[in-house]
N, C-alpha and C positions, 0 to 999 in steps of 0.2 A: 949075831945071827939074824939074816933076813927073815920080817916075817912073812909064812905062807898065804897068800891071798885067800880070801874068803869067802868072797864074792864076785861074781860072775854077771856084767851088767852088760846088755843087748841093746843096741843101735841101729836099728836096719834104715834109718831113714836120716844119716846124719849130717852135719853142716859144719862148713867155713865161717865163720860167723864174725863178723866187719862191724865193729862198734863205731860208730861217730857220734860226733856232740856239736851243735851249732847252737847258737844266740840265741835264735828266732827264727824257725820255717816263716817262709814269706811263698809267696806263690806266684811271683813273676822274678824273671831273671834266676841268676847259680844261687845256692845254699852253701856256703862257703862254710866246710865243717874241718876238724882235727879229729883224728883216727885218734883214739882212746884204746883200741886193743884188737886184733886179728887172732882168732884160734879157734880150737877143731869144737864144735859143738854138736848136740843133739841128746837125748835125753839121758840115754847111756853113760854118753862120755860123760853129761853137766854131772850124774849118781857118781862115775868115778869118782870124779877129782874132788867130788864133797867129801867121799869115804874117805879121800887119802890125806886133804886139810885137816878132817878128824884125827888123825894118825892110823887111818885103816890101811886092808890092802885090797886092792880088787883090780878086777881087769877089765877091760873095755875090749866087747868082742864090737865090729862094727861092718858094714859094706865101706867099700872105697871103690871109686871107679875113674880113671883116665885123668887129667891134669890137677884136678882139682883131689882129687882122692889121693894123688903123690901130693900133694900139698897137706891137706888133711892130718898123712903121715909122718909128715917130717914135724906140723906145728908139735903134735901130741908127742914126737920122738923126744923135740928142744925143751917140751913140757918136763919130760920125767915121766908121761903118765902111762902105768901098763896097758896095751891093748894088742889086739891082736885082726886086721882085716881079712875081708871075704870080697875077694875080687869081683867086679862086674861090670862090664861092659859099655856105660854111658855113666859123664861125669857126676862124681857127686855133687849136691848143691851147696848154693851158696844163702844165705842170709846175712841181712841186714838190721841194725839197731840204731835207732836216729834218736837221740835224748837232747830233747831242749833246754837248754839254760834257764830261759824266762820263762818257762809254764812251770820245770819239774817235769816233763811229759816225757815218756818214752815211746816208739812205736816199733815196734818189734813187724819184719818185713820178711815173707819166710814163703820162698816158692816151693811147691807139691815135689819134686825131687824126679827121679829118674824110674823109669817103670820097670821093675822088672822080670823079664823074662821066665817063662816056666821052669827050666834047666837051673835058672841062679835062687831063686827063692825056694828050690828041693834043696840048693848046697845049700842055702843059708841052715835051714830046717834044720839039714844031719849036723851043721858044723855048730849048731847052739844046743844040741841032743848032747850029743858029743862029748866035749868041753864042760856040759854041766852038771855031767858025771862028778866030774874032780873038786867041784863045788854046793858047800852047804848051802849058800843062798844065790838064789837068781833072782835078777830085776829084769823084766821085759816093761820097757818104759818107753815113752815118743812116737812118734808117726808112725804111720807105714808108709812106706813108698805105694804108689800105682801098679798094679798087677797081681799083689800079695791077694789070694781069697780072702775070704770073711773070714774063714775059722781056722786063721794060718795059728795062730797065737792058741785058740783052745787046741790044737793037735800037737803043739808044743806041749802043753799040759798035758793032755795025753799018754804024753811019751816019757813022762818026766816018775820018777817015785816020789813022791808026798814024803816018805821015811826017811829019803837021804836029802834030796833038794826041797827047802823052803822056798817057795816063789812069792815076789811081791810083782803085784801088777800094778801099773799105772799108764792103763790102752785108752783109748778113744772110739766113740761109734762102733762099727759094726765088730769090730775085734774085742771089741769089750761084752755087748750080747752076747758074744758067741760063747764068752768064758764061761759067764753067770752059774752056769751047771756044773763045771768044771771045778775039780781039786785046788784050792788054792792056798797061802797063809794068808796072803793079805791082800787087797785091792785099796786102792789110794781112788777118787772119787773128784776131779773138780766140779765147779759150779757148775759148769755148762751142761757137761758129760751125768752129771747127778740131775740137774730139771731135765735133761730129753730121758731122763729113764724114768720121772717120777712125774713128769707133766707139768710140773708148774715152778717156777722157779724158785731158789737156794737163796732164800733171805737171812733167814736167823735159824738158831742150831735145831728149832725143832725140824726145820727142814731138811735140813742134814742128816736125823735121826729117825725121819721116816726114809729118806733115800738109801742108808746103810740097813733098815730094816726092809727092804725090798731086797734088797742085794743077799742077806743074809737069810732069809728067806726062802732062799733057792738050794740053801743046806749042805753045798760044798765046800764055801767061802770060812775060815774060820775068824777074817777080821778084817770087818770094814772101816773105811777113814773117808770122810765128806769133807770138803773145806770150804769153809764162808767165809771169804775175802777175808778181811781185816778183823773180823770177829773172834778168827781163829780156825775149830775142826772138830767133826766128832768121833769118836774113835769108839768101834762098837764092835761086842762078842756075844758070845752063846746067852750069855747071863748079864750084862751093863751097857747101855750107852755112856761112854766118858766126854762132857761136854770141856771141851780144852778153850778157856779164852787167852788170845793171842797179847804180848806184851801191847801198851801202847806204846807208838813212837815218836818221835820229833821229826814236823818236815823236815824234809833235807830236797836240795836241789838234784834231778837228775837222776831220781831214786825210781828204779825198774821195778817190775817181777817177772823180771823174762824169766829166771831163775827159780823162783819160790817153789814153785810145784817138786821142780829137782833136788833142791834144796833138803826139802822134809821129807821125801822118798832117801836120799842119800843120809839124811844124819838117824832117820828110822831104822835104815835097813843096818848101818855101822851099829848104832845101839843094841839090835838085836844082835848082832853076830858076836858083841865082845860079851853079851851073857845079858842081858835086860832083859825086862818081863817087855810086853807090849804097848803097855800102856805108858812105862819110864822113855821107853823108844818113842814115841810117837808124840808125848810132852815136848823132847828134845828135839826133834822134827820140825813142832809151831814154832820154836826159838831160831829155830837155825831160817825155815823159812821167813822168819821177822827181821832176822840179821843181815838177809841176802835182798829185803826190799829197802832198807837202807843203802845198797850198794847201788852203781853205776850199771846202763848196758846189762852186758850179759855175768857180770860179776858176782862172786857168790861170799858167802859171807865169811867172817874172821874168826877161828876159834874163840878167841877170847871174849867176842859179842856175841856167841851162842850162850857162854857159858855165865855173864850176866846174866841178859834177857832169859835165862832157863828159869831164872827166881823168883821171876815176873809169869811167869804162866799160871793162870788157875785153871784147876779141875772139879767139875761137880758132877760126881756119878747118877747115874739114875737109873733103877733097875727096868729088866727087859717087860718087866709085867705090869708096869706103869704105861697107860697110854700117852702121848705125844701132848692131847690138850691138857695132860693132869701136872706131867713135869711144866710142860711151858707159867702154868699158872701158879707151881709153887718158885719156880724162878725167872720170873720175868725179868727180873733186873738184866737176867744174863742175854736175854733176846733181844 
């Protein structure tokens, strides 16, 4: 018997996405590179095809628009992976992933996508209102395209029940203010997105744990996740920040994190949905995100090196009524 999907993952700003691998960038004359991989990306999709590596099931609701949006469709058809598009009227984009041999370096190439139109971003609205009816969890994850308002994303929430859909957020800039007041279960938190809301930048976890206590703060939000690069991520609720450090790894050539972010939004939100508390989710989230900077390009990680690397994660709790400098100074080690 198929199992019934779960989860409902939102793409409105999504990508072609063209892996190459060259030697050595040089800066005069061609880059003579080998294609490593072509397929449908964007933050939605990257959350699907984690969930369903895990053996989850979820569907990719997305925008697809004119040549590149039929391509889009067919990659993701050849994939296997469930989704469903939202027609619109100027091609979808394309991105690019140029990973160096001799540095290890990847650079991930990613144009602003297609604007769009008042008419198409009300259908996107109803057709992710909609559809997330049928589902216990929703991911509104990745860009937005040009045109979307500010508070396209908190009117979503809005419209959504708290009682039947769990929303995990994982917005950027002005869609993510907008949330902050807004019903949610969870907000995922990068570096960049965590210093412009906290003013100074995401070094070590007690930064992290003042950034998710701002967020939480705001009294709608019932669990924040900050991540410190290679340190790991902190995972905070009503009563604990959970300081999670990330497995260490061995260089590897070629090794990205176009993907990490998506990574541990997709193995968090799978966790949840097959019955984990928040905090087992969100352990297994740093793993997965660990397993997928080991990978190539846009490639995402291997069940079976989640499921190592998950034994290598540590956690150090520290209650909410503990200030920032009083944890930091009974574990420094951890900073």
């Amino acid at each position: 018997m198929p199992v019934l999907p779960t989860i409902l993952t939102v793409t409105l700003n999504p990508t072609v996405d063209i892996s190459l691998e060259v030697d050595r960038l040089i800066g005069e004359g061609k880059n003579r590179a080998r294609v490593r991989s072509v397929q449908g990306g964007g933050g939605g999709i990257n959350v699907a095809r984690c969930v369903r590596t895990l053996g989850g099931s979820a569907v990719a609701l997305h925008t697809c628009g004119l040549e590149v949006g039929r391509r889009l469709d067919r990659l993701l058809d050849e994939e296997g992976l469930a989704h469903r598009g939202i027609e619109i009227g100027s091609d979808t984009r394309e991105a690019v992933v140029v990973a160096e041999a001799h540095s290890g370096h990847s650079y991930h190439i990613v144009p602003p996508g297609a604007e769009l139109t008042i008419p198409e971003w009300q259908r996107c609205a109803e057709a992710i209102v909609t559809a997330a009816q049928r589902f216990p969890y929703l991911v509104l994850t990745g860009s937005v395209p040009p045109g979307l308002p500010d508070d396209f994303c908190a009117e979503i929430l809005r419209r959504i029940d708290p009682a039947e859909t769990r929303t995990v957020l994982d917005i950027a800039g002005a869609q993510l203010r907008a949330v902050l007041e807004k019903t949610a279960f969870a907000i995922r938190l990068d570096r960049r997105e965590a210093a412009g809301l906290l003013g100074r930048p995401i070094e070590r976890f007690a930064d992290a744990q003042d950034a998710n206590e701002l967020v939480l703060g705001k009294g709608s939000v019932a669990n924040a996740i900050t991540t410190v690069g290679a340190l790991g991520a902190v995972c905070s609720n009503s009563i604990s920040h959970h300081r999670l450090s990330a497995p260490r790894l061995p260089h590897l050539p070629c090794s990205s994190d176009a993907c990490a972010g998506d990574s541990l939004v997709g193995a968090f939100t799978y966790q949840l949905a097959a019955g984990a508390d928040c905090l087992h989710a969100c352990e297994y989230g740093v793993a997965a995100a660990a397993a997928t900077v080991m990978r190539p390009g846009t490639d995402i990680f291997e069940r079976s090196t989640v499921e190592t690397l998950l034994c290598e994660v540590r956690t150090h709790t520290v209650d909410r009524t503990v200030t920032p400098a009083a944890a930091s100074a009974d574990s420094f080690q951890q900073n």
